[in-house]
C-alpha positions as CSV (number, residue, x, y, z in Angstrom):
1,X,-4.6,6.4,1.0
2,X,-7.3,6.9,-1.6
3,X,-10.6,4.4,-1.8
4,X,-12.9,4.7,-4.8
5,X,-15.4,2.5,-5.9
6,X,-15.2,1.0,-9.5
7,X,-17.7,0.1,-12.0
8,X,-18.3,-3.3,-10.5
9,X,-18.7,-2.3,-7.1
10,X,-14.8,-3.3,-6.3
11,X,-13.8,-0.8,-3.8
12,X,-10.1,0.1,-4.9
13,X,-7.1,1.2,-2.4
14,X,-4.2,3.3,-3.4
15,X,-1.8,5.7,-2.6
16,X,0.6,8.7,-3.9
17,X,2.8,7.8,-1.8
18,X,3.3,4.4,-2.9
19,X,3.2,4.4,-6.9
20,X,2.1,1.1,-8.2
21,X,0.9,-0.5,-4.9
22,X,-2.6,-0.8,-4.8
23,X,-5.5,-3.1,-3.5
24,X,-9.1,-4.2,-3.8
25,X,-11.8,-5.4,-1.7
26,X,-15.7,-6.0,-1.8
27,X,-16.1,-3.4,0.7
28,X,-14.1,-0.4,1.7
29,X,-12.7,-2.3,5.2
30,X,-11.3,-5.0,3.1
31,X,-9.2,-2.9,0.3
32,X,-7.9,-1.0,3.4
33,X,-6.6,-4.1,4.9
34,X,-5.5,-5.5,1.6
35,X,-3.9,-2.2,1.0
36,X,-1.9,-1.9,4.3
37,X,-0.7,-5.8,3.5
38,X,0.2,-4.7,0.0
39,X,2.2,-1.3,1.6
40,X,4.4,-3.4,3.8
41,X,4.8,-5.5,0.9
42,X,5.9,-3.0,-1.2
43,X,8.3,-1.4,1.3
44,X,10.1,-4.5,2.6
45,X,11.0,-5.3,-1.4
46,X,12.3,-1.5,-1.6
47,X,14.5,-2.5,1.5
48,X,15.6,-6.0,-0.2
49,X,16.3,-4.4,-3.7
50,X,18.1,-1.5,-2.3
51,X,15.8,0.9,-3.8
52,X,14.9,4.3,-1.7
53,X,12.1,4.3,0.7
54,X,9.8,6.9,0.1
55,X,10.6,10.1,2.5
56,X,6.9,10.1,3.8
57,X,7.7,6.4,5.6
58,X,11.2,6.7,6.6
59,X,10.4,7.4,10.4
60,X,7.9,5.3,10.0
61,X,9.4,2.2,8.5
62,X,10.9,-0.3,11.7
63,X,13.7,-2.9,10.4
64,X,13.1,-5.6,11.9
65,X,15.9,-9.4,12.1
């Protein structure tokens, strides 16, 4: 995961791994939490739309009922 700061002050979360999943906070802390929320997110509607999950989080990625 990358963190930059914008402009604005909005500290911005994102990741290579993850195209198109990304986050923001007022402080670096925040976007990282947002981010990780927006990650599982993202992975569990991979799962639910059959698409591929990314090779980086395939050990890492628990199915849960």
């Amino acid at each position: 995961m990358k963190l930059r700061q914008d402009e604005d002050g909005v500290w911005i979360a994102k990741s290579a791994w993850l195209p198109g999943c990304h986050a923001q906070g007022r402080d670096r802390g925040e976007a990282t939490l947002r981010f990780q929320d927006a990650a599982k997110a993202h992975l569990e509607a991979l799962l639910e739309t059959g698409r591929p999950i990314p090779p980086v989080f395939r050990d890492k990625f628990v199915l849960t009922a």
